[in-house]
C-alpha positions as protocol buffer text, in pm:
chain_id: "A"
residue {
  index: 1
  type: UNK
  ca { x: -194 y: 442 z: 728 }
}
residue {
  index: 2
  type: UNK
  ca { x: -58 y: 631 z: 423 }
}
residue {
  index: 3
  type: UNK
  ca { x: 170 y: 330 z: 284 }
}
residue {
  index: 4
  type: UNK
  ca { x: 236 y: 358 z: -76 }
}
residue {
  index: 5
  type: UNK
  ca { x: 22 y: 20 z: -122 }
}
residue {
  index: 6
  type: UNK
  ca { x: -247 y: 160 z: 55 }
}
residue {
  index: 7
  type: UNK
  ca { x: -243 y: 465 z: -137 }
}
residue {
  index: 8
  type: UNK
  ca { x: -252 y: 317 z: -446 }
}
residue {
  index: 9
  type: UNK
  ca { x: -563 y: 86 z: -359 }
}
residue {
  index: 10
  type: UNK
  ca { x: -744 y: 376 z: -212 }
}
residue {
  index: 11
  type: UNK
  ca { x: -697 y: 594 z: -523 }
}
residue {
  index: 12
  type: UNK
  ca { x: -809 y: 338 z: -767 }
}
residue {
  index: 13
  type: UNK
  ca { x: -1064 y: 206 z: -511 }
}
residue {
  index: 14
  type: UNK
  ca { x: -1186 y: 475 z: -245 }
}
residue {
  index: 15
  type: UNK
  ca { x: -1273 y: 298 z: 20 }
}
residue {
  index: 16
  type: UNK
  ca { x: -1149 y: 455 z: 331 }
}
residue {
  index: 17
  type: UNK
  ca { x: -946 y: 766 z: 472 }
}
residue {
  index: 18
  type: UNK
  ca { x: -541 y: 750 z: 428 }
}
residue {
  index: 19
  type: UNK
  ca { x: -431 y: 868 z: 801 }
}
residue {
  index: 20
  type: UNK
  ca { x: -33 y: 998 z: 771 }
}
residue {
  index: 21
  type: UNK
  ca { x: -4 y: 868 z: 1144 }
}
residue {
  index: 22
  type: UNK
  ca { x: -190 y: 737 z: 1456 }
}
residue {
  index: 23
  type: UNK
  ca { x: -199 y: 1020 z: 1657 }
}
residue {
  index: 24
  type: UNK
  ca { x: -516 y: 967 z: 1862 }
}
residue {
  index: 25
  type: UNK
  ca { x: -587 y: 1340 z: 1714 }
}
residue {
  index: 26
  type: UNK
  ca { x: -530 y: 1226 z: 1375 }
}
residue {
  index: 27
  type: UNK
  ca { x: -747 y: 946 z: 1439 }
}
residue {
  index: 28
  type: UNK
  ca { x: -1003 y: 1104 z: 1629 }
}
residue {
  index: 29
  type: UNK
  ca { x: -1012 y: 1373 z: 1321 }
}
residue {
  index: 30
  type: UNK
  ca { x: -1089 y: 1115 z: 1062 }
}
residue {
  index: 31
  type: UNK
  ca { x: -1353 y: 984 z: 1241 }
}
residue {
  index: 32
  type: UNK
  ca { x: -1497 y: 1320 z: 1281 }
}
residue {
  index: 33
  type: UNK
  ca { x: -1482 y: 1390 z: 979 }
}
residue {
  index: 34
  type: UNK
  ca { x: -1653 y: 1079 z: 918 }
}
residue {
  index: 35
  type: UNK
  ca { x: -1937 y: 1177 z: 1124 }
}
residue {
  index: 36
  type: UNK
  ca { x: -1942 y: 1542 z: 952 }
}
residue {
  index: 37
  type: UNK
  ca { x: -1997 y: 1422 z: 606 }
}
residue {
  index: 38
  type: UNK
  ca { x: -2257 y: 1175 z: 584 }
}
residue {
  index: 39
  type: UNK
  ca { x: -2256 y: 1173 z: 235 }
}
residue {
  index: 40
  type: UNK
  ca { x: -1876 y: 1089 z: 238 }
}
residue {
  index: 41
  type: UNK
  ca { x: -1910 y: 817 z: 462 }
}
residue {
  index: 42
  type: UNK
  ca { x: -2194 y: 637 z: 208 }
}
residue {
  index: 43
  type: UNK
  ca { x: -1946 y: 687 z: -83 }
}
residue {
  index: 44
  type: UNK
  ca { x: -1710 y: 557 z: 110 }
}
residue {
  index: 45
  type: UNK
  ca { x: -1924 y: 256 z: 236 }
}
residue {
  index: 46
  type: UNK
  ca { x: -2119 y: 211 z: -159 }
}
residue {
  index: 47
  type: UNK
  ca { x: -1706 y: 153 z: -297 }
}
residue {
  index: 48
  type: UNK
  ca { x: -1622 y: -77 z: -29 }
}
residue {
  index: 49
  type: UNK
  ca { x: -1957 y: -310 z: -157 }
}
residue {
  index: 50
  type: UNK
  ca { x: -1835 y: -290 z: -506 }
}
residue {
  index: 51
  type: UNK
  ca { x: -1453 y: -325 z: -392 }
}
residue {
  index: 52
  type: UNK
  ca { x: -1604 y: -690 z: -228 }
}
residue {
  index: 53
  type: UNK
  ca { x: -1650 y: -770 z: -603 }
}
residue {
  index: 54
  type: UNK
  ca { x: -1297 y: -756 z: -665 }
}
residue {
  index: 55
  type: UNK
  ca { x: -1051 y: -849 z: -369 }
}
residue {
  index: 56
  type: UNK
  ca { x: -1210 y: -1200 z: -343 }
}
residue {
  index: 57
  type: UNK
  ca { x: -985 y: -1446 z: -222 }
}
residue {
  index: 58
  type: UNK
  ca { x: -1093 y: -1689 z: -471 }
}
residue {
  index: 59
  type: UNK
  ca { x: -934 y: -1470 z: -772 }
}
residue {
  index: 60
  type: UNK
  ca { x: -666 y: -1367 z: -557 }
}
residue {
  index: 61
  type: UNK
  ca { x: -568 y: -1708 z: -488 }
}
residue {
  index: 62
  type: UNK
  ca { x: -544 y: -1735 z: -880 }
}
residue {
  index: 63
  type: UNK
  ca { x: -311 y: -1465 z: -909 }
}
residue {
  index: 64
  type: UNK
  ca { x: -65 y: -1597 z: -598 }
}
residue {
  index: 65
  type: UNK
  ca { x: -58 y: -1986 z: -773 }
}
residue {
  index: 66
  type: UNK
  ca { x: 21 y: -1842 z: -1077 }
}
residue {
  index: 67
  type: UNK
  ca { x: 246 y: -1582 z: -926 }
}
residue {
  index: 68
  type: UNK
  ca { x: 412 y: -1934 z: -767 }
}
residue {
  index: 69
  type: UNK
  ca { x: 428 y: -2122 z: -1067 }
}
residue {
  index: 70
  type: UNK
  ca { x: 600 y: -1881 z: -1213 }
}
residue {
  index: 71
  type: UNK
  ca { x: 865 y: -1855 z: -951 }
}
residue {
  index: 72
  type: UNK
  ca { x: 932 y: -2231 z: -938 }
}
residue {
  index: 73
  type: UNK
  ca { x: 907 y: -2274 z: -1296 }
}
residue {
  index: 74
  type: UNK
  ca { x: 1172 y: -2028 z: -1365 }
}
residue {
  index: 75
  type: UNK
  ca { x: 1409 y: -2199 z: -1126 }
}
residue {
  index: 76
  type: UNK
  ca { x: 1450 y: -2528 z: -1293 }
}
């Protein structure tokens, strides 16, 4: 879906088609397209390998304890 969060992950990281609903004709379009443009579709598949370098939920768990820690701290 076409969330702002997504958005903003799929712009800096392209990794996938924004839909802006789930019509099964939206859905089924995507996928065409998909299908159409080979070339996309290996683009697409060649960021998500290099996007695996980044969202790994060993850093990500560093961010959300220090994230935490900052929360609690601040509360004492």
């Amino acid at each position: 879906m076409n969330f702002p969060e997504y958005a903003s992950i799929i712009k800096e990281h392209p990794v996938g088609l924004l839909l802006d609903d789930l019509a099964p004709e939206t859905i089924a379009s995507s996928i065409q397209t998909l299908i159409d443009r080979p070339d996309l579709y290996a683009n697409l598949q060649n960021n998500c390998l290099q996007a695996r370098e980044i969202f790994v939920w060993e850093k990500e768990a560093l961010k959300l304890t220090a994230f935490y820690e900052q929360v609690f701290s601040s509360k004492k």
